[in-house]
MARKEPA-849459 format. One record per residue (C-alpha): x, y, z; residue in one letter. Coordinates in pm, whole numbers, padded with zeros to 5 digits, always signed. Example, Ala and Ser with C-alpha at 12.3 -4.5 7.8 and 13.67 -1.06 7.14 Angstrom:
BEGIN
+01230-00450+00780a/+01367-00106+00714s/
//
This chain:
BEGIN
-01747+06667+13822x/-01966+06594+13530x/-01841+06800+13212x/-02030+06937+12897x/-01804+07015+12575x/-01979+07190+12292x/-01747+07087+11972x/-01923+07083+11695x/-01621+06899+11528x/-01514+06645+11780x/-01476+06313+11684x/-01310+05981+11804x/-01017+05797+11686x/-01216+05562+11416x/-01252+05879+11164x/-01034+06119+11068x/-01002+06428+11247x/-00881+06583+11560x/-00939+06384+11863x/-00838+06675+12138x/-01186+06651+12369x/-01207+06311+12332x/-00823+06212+12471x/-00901+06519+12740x/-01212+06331+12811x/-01060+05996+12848x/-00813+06145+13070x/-01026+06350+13298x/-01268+05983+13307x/-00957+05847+13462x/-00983+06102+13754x/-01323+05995+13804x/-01459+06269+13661x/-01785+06265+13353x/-01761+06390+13063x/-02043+06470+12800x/-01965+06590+12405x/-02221+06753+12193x/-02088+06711+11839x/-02171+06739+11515x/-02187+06319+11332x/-02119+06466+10989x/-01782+06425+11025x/-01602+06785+10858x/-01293+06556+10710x/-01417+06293+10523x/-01743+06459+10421x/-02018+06200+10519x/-02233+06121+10788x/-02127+05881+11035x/-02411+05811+11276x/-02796+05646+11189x/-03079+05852+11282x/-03488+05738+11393x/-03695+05880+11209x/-03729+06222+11236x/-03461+06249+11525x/-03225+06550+11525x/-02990+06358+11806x/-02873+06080+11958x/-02695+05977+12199x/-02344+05713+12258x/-02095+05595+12470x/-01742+05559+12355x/-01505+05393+12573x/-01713+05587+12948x/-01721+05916+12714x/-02095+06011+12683x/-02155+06142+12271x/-02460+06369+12181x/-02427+06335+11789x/-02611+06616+11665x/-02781+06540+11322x/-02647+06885+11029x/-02706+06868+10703x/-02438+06720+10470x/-02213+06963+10309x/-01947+07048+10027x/-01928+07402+09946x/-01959+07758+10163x/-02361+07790+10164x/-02401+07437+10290x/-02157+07493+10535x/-02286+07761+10677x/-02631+07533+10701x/-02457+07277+10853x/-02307+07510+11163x/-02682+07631+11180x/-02798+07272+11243x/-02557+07217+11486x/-02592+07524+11667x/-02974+07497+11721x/-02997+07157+11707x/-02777+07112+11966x/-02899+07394+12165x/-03231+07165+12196x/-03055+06871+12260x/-02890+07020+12517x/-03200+07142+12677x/-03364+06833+12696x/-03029+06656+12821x/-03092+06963+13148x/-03393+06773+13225x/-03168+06432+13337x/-02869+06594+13440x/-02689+06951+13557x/-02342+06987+13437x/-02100+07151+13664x/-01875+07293+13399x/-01998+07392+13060x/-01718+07407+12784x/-01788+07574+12473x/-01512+07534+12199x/-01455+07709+11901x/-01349+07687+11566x/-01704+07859+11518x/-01834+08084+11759x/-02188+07946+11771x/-02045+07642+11944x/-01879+07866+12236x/-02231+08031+12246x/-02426+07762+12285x/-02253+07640+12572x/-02266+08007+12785x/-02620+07980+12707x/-02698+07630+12852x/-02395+07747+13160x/-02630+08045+13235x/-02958+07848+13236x/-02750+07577+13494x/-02624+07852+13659x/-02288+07707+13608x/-01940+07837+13531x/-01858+07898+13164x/-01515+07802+12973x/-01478+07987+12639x/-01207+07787+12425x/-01070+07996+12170x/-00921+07737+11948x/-00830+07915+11641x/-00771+08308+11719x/-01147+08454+11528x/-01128+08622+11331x/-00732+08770+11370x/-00656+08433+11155x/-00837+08550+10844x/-00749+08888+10923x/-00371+08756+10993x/-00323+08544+10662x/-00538+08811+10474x/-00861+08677+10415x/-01042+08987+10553x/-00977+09355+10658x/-00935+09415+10998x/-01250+09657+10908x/-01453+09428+10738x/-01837+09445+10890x/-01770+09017+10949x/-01451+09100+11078x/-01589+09350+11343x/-01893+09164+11389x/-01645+08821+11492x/-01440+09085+11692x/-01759+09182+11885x/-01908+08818+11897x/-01507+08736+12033x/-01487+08999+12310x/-01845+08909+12408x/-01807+08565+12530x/-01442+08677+12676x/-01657+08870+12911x/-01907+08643+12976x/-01657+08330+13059x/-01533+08239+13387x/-01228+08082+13239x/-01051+08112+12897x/-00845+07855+12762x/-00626+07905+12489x/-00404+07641+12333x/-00086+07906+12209x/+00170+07988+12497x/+00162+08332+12356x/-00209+08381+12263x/-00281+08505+12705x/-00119+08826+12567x/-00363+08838+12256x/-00662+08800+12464x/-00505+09001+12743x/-00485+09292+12473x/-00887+09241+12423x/-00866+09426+12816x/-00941+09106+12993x/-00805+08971+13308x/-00481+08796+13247x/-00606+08562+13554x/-00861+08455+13366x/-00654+08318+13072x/-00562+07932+13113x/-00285+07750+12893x/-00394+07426+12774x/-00219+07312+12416x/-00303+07007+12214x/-00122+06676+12347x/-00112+06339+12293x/-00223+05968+12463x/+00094+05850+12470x/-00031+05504+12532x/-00096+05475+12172x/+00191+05452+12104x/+00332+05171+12359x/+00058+04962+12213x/+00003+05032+11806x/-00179+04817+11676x/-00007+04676+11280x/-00234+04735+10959x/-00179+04566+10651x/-00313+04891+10422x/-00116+05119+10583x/+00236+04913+10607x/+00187+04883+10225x/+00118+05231+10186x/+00505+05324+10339x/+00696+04990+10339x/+00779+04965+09976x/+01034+05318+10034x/+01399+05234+10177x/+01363+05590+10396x/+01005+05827+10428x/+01032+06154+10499x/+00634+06187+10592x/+00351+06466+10639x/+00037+06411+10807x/-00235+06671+10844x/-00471+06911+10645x/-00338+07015+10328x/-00415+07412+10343x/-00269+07768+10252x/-00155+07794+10645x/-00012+07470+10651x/+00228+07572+10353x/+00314+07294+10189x/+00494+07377+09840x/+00845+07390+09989x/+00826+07009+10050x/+00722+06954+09727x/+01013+07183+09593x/+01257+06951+09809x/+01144+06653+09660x/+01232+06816+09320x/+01560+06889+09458x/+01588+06524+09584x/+01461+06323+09285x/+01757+06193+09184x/+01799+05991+09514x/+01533+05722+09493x/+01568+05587+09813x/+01399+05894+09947x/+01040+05935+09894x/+00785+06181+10013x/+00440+06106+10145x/+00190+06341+10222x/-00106+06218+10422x/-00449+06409+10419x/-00666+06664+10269x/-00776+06986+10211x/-00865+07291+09993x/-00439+07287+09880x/-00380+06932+09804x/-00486+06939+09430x/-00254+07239+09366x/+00016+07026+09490x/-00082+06712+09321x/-00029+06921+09009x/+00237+07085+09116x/+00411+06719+09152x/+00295+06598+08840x/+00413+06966+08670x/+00762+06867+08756x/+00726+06479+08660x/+00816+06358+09059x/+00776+05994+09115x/+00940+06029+09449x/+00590+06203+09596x/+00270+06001+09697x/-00051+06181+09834x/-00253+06011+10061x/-00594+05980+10141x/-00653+06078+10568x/-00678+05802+10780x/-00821+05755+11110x/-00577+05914+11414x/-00586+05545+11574x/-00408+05459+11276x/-00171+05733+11281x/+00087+05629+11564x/+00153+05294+11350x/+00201+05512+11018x/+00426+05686+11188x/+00646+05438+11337x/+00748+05286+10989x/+00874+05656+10811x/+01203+05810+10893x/+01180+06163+10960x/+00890+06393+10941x/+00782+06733+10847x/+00633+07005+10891x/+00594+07360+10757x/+00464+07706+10910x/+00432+08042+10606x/+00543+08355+10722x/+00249+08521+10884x/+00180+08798+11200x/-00095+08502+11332x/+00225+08312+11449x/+00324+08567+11719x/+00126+08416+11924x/+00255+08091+11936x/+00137+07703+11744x/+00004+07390+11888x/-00006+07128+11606x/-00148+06811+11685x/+00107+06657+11464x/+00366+06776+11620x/+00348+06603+11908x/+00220+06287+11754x/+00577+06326+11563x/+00716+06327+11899x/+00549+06087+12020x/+00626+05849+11770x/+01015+05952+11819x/+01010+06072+11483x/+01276+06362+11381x/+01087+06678+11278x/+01216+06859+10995x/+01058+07230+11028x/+01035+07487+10717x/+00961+07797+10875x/+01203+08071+11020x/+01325+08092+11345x/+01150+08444+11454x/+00850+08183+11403x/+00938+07888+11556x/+01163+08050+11884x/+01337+07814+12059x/+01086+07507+11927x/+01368+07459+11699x/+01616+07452+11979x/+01482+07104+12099x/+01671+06817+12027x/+01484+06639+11729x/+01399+06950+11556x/+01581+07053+11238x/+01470+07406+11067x/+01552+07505+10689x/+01419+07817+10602x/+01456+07730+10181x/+01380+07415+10017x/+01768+07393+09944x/+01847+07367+10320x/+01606+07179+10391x/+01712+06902+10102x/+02092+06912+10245x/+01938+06844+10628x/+01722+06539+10543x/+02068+06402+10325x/+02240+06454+10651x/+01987+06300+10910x/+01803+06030+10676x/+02048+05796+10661x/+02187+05824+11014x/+02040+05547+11245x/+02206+05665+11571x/+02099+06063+11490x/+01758+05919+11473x/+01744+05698+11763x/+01895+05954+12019x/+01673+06243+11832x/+01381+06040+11866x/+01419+05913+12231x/+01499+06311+12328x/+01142+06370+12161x/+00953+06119+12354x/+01098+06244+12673x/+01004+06629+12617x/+00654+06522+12497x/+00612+06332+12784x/+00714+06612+13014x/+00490+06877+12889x/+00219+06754+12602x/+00105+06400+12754x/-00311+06434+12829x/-00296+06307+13137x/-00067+06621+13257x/-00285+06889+13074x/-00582+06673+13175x/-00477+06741+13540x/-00345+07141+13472x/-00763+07191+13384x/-00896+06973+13625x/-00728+07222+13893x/-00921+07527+13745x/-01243+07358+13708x/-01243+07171+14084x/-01141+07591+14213x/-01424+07700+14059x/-01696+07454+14157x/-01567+07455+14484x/-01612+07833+14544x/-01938+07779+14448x/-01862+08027+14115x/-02206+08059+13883x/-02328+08199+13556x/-02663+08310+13690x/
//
C-alpha cells in the first residue's frame, strides 16, 4: 500500500519531539508497505527551522531511512498569533504540496492526524479528490481537553465551532483511530459507529533499546548522581509536575538522590522557581534532547516518573510516549496520580502510585536503593511493553484495517 500521513508535527529521531508516524512508518516499510509524511520543518519543540529551502519554495521533499518526508515550509513562531500563522502555512501549504505530489502518485490510504484539526482536514480533502479511504486520528480529544482541564466552556463559540469541525470529519472518515483504550466510548457518544473506532496507542521501537548508542553529553548530564529518579517530557499544566518538585523538598536531606527533569514547556520556569524558592540543589532541569538519545538517558537513571492532575479528560484513558519508553528502558515508574485515574495501570508490576508527595518520597526510599526490586521490576516492564506497545504489533493491528479496506475497494468519492 502506499500511505499519506498529514502531521503537521511529525518529526524524526534527530530533534526533539514525538516520533509516533515515523516508528509506525518504519514499521509498516518493513511489511513492504510506503509511506509518505507531510510535516511541518519548523520543528514545534525546539523553536527553529530545521530544513533549507530554494528560493521561493514552500516544500521539499526527503527520505529518511525508506520514509518519504514532504517538509512543508510555516513561518517561525513564539507566541499565540504566530502560531496560529504557522498552522495556516502548513495547512495550505501543504494542501498544495499535496496536490502536486497527486500528479506522481495516488495514495491508497490518506491519514490525517490531529493535534490541529486543519491537518485531519487536509488529508479528507486530498482522500476525496483520490477517491480514497479517509483515517481521521484524533490524537488529543478537541476540544473536550480544553474544555476538560478548563480552558474553555463547553459553550464557548470555539468550543462549539471545534465540536462541529470534530463531529464533521467523524462522519466523513472511513476509519477512526484513537490512541486512549477508553476514548471508542467518547467518540461513540458523538453517535458514531463503534465499528468504525480503531485502537492504536503510542508504542515504542524496541530495537532502540538493544542497540543505544553511548553519548558523552548526556552520561555527564546523569552520571555524576549515585541514584536518578528522572522525568522526561513536556513540562505543562496537564503534565503536573509540582508534586515532584515537592518530593525533592521532602528528600533533600538525602544527597544521593537527585531529581532531573528533562524538557520544556509553558510550566518549566514556574518550577525552576519553585526549586530555587525552596533552595533545592538536589533538582536539575534539562534542556530536551533528541528521542534517539532518550533510550541511553534512560538506561543510566534509577527509577522514573511520572505524574497525571486530577481531571474528567482522564476517563478516557492515557497513552504517554514516555511511558513506554520507561518500560522499555526497564525503568521502574513511579506514578503521582490516583488510582480512579490510573485503573489497573498501577497494578502492573513496575508501577508504584503515591497519591501525595509524602508517599511518594517514602516509595522511592523503599525502591531506590533496591537492586533486585529494580531488576525484576524492570525485566516485568520490558516483557508487558513488548506484548502490547512494541510498533511492529500496532504497526500490524492497522495494517489489517487499512489492507480490509483497500481490498473492498472502499472510496471517498
Amino acid at each position: 500500500m502506499n500511505i499519506w500521513v498529514f502531521n503537521h508535527y511529525a518529526t524524526t529521531p534527530s530533534n526533539v519531539g514525538g516520533t509516533r508516524h515515523y516508528d509506525l512508518a518504519s514499521a509498516l516499510l518493513k511489511e513492504g508497505h510506503r509511506v509518505t509524511i507531510f510535516a511541518s520543518s519548523f520543528n514545534h519543540f525546539e523553536k527553529r527551522e530545521t530544513r533549507a529551502y530554494d528560493q521561493g519554495a514552500s516544500f521539499c521533499k526527503e527520505t529518511i531511512n525508506g520514509i518519504d518526508f514532504i517538509w512543508i515550509k510555516t513561518a517561525n513562531y513564539h507566541g499565540t498569533v504566530k502560531r496560529l500563522h504557522n498552522i495556516l502555512n502548513y495547512t495550505f501549504r501543504g494542501y498544495r504540496a499535496a496536490k502536486k505530489e497527486l500528479m506522481a502518485t495516488i495514495p491508497d490510504i490518506v491519514i490525517g492526524s490531529s493535534v490541529h484539526p486543519l491537518a485531519a482536514y487536509i488529508a479528507y480533502r486530498i482522500a476525496k479528490r483520490a477517491k480514497k479511504p479517509f483515517y481521521f486520528e484524533e490524537r488529543d480529544l478537541w476540544p473536550q481537553t480544553f474544555v476538560d482541564f478548563g480552558k474553555l466552556s463547553r459553550n464557548n463559540p470555539i468550543a462549539r465551532l471545534l465540536y462541529f469541525f470534530e463531529r464533521h470529519l467523524y462522519l466523513q472518515a472511513t476509519k477512526i483511530i484513537v490512541l486512549f483504550d477508553k476514548a471508542i466510548d467518547y467518540v461513540v457518544s458523538r453517535n458514531i459507529d463503534r465499528n468504525k473506532v480503531i485502537h492504536i496507542p503510542n508504542g515504542v521501537v524496541l530495537d532502540n533499546y538493544n542497540t543505544m548508542v553511548a553519548d558523552t553529553v548526556v552520561a555527564q548530564a546523569i552520571q555524576s548522581y549515585p541514584y536518578t529518579v528522572i522525568y522526561t517530557g513536556s513540562h505543562g499544566i496537564a503534565n503536573h509536575l509540582e508534586p515532584l518538585i515537592e518530593t525533592a523538598k521532602l528528600l533533600r536531606d538525602h544527597t544521593d538522590i537527585h531529581f532531573l527533569l528533562v524538557g520544556d514547556g509553558l510550566e518549566k520556569n514556574n518550577l525552576i522557581r519553585l526549586a530555587q524558592g525552596y533552595q533545592l540543589q538536589n533538582v536539575t532541569f534539562l534542556h530536551p534532547i533528541p528521542k534517539e538519545k532518550i533510550p541511553y538517558l534512560l538506561s543510566l537513571a534509577d527509577l522514573s516518573f511520572i505524574s497525571m492532575k486530577k481531571s474528567p479528560l482522564y476517563q478516557w484513558g492515557f497513552s504517554m510516549n514516555k511511558l513506554y519508553d520507561y518500560m522499555a528502558s526497564g525503568l521502574p515508574i513511579m506514578m503521582h496520580a490516583s488510582k480512579e485515574i490510573v485503573g489497573d495501570f498501577s497494578d502492573i508490576d513496575g508501577v508504584t502510585l503515591a497519591e501525595t508527595p509524602a508517599q511518594l518520597a517514602q516509595q522511592i526510599l523503599q525502591r531506590i536503593y533496591d537492586d533486585d526490586y529494580k531488576l525484576n521490576a524492570g525485566n516485568s516492564l520490558k516483557d508487558y511493553v513488548e506484548k502490547n506497545y512494541s510498533w511492529e504489533k500496532l504497526a500490524l493491528r492497522l495494517e489489517s484495517h487499512m489492507q480490509a479496506d483497500c481490498n473492498q475497494g472502499v472510496t471517498h468519492a
